[in-house]
C-alpha positions in Angstrom: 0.0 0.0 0.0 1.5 3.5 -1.0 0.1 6.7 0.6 1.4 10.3 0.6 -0.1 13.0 2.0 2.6 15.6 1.4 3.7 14.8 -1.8 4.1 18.0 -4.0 5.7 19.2 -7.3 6.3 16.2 -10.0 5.3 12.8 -9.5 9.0 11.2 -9.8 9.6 8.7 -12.7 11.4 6.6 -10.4 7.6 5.6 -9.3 8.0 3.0 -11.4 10.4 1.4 -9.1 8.3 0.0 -6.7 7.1 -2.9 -8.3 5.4 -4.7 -5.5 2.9 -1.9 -4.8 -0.7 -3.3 -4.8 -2.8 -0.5 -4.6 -1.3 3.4 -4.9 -3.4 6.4 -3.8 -2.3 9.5 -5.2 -5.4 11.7 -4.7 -6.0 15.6 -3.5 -1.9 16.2 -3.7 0.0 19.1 -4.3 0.8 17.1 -7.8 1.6 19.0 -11.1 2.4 17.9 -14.3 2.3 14.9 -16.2 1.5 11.2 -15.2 4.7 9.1 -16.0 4.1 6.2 -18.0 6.7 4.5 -15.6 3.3 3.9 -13.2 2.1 1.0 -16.1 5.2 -0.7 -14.9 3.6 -1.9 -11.7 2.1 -5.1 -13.0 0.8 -6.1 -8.9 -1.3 -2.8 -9.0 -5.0 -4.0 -8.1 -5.8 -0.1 -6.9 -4.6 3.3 -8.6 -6.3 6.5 -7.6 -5.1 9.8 -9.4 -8.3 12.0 -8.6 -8.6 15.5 -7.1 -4.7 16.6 -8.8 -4.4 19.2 -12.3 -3.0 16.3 -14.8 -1.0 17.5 -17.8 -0.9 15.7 -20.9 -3.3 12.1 -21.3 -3.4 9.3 -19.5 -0.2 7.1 -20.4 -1.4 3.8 -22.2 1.3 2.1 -20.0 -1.4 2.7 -17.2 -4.5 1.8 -19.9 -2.7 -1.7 -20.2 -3.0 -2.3 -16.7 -5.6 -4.9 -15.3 -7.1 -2.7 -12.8 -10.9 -2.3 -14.4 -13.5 -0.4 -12.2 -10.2 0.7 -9.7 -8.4 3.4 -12.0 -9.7 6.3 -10.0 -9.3 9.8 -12.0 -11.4 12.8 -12.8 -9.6 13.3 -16.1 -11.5 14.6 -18.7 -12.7 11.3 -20.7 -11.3 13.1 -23.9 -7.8 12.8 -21.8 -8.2 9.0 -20.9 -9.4 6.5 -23.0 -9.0 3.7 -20.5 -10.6 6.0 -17.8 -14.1 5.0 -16.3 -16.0 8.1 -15.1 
């Protein structure tokens, strides 16, 4: 389980490191910027929320190629995120 609660500025790519993360909530934080693609690395993911932070850019089909159905949490724009369920 990965949880920040003062985690500001640009989500690091080096994310993608911690490959035994099972769920990852990154919502409401001082985040800017775009998501990095290094996220769809984390093949054990069950649980990724994003919601409630000012995304740049679209949702990295890294992250689309997850299996993580109903639990991709985000309140991207759908035109932003095609794997995205609002």
């Amino acid at each position: 389980f990965f949880e920040m609660d003062e985690l500001g500025g640009a989500l690091p790519t080096e994310i993608g490191k911690l490959t035994k993360s099972t769920i990852m909530e990154l919502a409401v934080l001082d985040l800017n910027g775009e998501i990095p693609s290094e996220l769809g690395m984390l093949s054990n993911l069950e649980k990724l929320h994003l919601q409630g932070v000012a995304w740049d850019g679209t949702m990295p089909q890294e992250i689309c190629s997850l299996s993580l159905g109903s639990e991709l949490w985000t309140d991207m724009e759908i035109s932003r995120c095609r794997c995205c369920i609002l």
